[in-house]
C-alpha positions in Angstrom: 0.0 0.0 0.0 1.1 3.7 -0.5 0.3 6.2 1.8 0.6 10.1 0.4 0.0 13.0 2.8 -2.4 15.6 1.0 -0.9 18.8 2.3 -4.7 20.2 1.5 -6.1 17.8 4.3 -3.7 19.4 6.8 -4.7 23.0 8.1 -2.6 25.6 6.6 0.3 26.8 8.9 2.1 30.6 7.6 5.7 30.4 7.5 7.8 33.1 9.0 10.3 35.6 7.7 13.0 36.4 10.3 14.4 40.3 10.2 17.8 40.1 11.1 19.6 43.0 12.1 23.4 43.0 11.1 25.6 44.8 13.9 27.5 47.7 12.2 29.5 50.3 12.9 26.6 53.0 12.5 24.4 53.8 14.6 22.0 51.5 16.2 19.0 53.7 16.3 18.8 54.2 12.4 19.4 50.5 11.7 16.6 49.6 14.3 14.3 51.7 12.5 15.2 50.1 9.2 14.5 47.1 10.1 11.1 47.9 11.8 10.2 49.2 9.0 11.3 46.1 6.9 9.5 44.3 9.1 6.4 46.5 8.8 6.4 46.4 5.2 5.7 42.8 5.6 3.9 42.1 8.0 1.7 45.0 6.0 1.7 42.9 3.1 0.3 39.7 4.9 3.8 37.8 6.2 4.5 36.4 9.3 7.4 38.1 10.3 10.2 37.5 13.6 12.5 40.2 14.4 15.8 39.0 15.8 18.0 41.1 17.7 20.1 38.4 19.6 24.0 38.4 19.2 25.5 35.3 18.2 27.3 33.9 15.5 25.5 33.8 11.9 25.4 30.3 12.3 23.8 30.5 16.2 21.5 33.1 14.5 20.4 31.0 11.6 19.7 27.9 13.7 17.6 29.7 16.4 15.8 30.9 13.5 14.8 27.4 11.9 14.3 26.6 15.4 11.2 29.3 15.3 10.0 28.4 12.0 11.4 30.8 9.3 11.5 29.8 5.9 13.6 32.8 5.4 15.9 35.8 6.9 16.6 39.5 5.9 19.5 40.3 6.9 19.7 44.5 7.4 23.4 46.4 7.4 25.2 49.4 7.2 25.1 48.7 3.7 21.6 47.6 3.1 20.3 50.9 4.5 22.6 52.7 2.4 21.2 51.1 -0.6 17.5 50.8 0.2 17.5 47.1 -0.2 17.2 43.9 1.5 20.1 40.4 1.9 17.9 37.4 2.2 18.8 34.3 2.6 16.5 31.1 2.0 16.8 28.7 5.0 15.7 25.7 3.3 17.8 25.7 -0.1 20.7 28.5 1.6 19.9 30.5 -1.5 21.1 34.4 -0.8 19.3 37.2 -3.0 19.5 41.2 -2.8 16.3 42.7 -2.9 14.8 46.4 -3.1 13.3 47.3 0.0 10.1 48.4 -1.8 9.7 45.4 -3.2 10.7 43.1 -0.4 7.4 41.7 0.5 6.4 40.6 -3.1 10.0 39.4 -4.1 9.6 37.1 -1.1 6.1 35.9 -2.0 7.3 34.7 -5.2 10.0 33.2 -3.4 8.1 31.4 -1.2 6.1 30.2 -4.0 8.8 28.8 -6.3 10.6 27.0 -2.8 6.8 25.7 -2.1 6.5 24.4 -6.0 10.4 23.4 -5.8 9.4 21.1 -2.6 6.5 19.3 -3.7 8.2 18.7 -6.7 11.4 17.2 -4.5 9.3 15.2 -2.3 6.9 13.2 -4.4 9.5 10.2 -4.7 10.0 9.9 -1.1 5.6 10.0 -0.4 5.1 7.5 -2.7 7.6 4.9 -0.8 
């Protein structure tokens, strides 16, 4: 017999995007507010969203983070505010991409979409065992 979970059976859970804010050598106040409103923009377009101000090592960080449930992290610098745009990073595949900050919340939809198709796509072999 073969047994295949139907994800549409199973109540929907939203996955969460982790704002991550770099420690740089400017000043803390404007990269807080960056990142809130990173964060804002998201959460403003419909996403989950974890802030994450912890110090560790980006590997500490990035484990706590799966730990919590995000999919994904934006990672906010010094150089990120500069430029108006966004470093995230896709925790399941380790992807990295730059994005605009205006367009943040629908880059990551997308991106969440082609990981989601990219998945199902990945594990039909192992369901069908």
């Amino acid at each position: 017999l073969s047994l295949q979970l139907n994800r549409n059976l199973l109540p929907h859970q939203q996955k969460s995007i982790a704002v991550v804010r770099v420690n740089s050598a400017v000043d803390t106040h404007l990269l807080d507010a960056y990142a809130l409103n990173a964060a804002a923009l998201l959460r403003r377009a419909g996403h989950k969203v974890l802030l994450d101000h912890t110090p560790g090592s980006p590997s500490k960080q990035l484990s706590r983070l799966i730990k919590k449930g995000a999919w994904a992290a934006v990672f906010l610098g010094e150089e990120e505010m500069n430029n108006k745009h966004a470093t995230a990073k896709c925790l399941t595949t380790g992807r990295q991409y730059i994005f605009h900050l205006d367009t943040l919340p629908a880059d990551l939809h997308h991106l969440l979409r082609e990981e989601e198709n990219m998945g199902d796509v990945r594990e039909t072999p192992r369901a069908q065992l």
